[in-house]
C-alpha positions as CSV (number, residue, x, y, z in Angstrom):
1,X,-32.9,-16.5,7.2
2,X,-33.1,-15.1,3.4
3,X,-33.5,-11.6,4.7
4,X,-30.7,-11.7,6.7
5,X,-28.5,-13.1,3.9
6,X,-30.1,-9.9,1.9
7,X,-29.2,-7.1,4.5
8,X,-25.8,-8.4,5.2
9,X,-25.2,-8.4,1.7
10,X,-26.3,-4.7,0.9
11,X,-24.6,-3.7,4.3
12,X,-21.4,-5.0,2.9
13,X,-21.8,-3.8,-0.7
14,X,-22.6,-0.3,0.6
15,X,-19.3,-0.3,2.8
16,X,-17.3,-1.7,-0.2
17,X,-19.1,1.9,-2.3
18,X,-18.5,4.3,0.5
19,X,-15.0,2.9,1.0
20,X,-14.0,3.9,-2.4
21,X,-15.7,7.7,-2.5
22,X,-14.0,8.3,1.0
23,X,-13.1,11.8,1.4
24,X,-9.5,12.7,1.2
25,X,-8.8,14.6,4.1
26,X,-10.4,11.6,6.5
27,X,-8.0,10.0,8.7
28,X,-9.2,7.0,8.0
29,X,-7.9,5.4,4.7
30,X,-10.5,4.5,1.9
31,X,-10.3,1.8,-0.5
32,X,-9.0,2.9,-3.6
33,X,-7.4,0.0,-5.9
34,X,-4.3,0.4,-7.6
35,X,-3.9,-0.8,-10.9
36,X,-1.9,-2.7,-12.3
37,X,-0.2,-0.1,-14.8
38,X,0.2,2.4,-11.9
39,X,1.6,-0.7,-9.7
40,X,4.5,-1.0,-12.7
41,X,4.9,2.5,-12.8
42,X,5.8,2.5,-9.0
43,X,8.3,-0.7,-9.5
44,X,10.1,1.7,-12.3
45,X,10.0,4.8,-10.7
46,X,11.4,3.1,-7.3
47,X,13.5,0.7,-9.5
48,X,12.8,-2.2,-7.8
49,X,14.9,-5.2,-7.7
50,X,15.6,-8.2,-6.4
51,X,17.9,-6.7,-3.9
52,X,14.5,-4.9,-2.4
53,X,12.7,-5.8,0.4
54,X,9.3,-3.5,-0.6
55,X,7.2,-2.6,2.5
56,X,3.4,-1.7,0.7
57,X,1.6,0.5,3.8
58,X,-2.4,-0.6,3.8
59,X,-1.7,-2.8,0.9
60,X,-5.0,-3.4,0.0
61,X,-5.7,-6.4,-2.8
62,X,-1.9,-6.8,-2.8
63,X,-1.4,-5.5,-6.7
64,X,2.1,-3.6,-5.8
65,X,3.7,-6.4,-4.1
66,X,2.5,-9.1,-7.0
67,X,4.2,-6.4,-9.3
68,X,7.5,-5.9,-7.0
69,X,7.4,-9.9,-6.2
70,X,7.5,-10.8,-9.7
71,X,10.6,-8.8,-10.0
72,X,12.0,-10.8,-7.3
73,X,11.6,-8.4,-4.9
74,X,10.5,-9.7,-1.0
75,X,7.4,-7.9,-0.2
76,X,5.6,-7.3,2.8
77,X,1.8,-6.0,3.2
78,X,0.7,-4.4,5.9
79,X,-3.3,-3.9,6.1
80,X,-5.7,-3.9,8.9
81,X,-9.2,-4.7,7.1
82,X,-9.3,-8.5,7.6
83,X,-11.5,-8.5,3.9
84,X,-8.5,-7.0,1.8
85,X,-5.7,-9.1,4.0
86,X,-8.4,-12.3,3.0
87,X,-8.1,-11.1,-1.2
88,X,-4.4,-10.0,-1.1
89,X,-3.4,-13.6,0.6
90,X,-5.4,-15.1,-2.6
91,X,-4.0,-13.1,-5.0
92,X,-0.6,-13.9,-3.8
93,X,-0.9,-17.4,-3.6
94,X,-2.8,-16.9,-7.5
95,X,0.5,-15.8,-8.1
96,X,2.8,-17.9,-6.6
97,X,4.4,-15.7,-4.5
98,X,4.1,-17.0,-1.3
99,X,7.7,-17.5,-1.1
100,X,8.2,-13.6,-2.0
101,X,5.2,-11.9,-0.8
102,X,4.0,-11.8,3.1
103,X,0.7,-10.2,4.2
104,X,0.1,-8.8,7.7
105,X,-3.2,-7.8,9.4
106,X,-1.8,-5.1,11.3
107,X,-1.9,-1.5,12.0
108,X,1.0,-0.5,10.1
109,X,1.8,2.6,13.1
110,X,2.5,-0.3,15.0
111,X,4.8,-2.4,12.9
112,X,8.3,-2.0,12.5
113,X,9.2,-1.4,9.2
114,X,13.4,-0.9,9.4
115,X,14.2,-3.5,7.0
116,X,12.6,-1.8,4.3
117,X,14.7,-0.6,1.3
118,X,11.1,0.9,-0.6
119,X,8.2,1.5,1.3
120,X,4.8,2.2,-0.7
121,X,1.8,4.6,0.4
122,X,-1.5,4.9,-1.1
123,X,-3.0,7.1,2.0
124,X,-4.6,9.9,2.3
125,X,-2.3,13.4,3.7
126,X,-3.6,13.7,7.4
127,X,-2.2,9.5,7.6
128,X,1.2,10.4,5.7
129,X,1.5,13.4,8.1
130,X,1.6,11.1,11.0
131,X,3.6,8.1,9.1
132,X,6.6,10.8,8.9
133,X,8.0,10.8,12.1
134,X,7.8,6.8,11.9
135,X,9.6,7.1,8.2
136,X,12.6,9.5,9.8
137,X,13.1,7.3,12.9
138,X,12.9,3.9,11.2
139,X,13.8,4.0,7.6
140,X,17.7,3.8,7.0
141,X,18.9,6.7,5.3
142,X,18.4,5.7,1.3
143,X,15.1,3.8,1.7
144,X,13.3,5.3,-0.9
145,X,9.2,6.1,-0.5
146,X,6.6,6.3,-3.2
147,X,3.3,8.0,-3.0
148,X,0.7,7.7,-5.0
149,X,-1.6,10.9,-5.9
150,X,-0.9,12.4,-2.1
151,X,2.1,14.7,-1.2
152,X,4.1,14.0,1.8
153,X,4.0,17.6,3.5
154,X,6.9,19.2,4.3
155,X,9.4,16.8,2.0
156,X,10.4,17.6,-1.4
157,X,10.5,14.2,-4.0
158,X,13.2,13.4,-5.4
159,X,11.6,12.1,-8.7
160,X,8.1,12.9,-9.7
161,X,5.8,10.7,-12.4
162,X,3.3,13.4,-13.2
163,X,1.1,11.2,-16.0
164,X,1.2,8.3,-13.0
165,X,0.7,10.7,-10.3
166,X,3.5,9.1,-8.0
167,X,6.4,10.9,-6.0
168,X,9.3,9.4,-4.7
169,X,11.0,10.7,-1.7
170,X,14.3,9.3,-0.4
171,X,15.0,9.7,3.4
């Protein structure tokens, strides 16, 4: 029983290692947290308000939308590992921001993201490639996107935050 404990343990810490050294041309998104200084960074850049409804694609621990929220902001996460939906829910409710902030397990190609005034991406190029057609024939013209370290190809930004490494494109 104690070995078992043991492997599953290892097997998960390993997945939680290679999931943050993910290489970035892999289709599949890694793990890679972002702070809490680059999460107010993207809130300023994108200046988000309480007028926003801020759309966080793979949102991870949830760290952008408890920024965005406690600008009164309504925030929606969209994430498909059931482990970082489980953390982000906690960190929300650490935060009171269950009234702001809503978490989704989903595969965010297959959620419907019109009402969105900001959307936020932390994903690698070959999964912003394919999120482009879905930005053009959802987003309203205005909604404004930030991207973290990763170029959207093909689009220009608007505003760049070269010491943050964020862009933000406007459709």
């Amino acid at each position: 029983m104690l070995v078992n404990v043991i492997i599953i343990f290892i097997v998960f810490v390993l997945l939680i290692f290679l999931s943050m050294i993910w290489p970035p041309d892999s289709p599949w998104a890694p793990w890679w947290r972002t702070n809490t200084k680059t999460a107010k960074a993207i809130c300023k850049l994108a200046k988000i308000s309480s007028k926003d409804v801020v759309y966080d694609l793979g949102c991870g621990d949830g760290e952008v939308l408890i920024q965005t929220g406690k600008l009164g902001a309504k925030g929606v996460g969209i994430e498909i590992d059931p482990i970082r939906v489980w953390i982000a829910i906690l960190r929300i409710k650490k935060n009171n921001l269950e009234r702001k902030v809503i978490i989704k397990k989903d595969n965010f190609f297959k959620e419907n993201i019109s009402e969105a005034t900001v959307v936020i991406v932390y994903l690698v190029p070959v999964a912003l490639k394919k999120l482009l057609p879905k930005f053009k024939k959802e987003l309203k013209k205005g909604t404004k996107i930030v991207s973290f370290i990763y170029d959207i190809e093909d689009q220009k930004p608007q505003l760049i935050d070269k010491e943050n490494r964020l862009k933000l494109y406007i459709i």
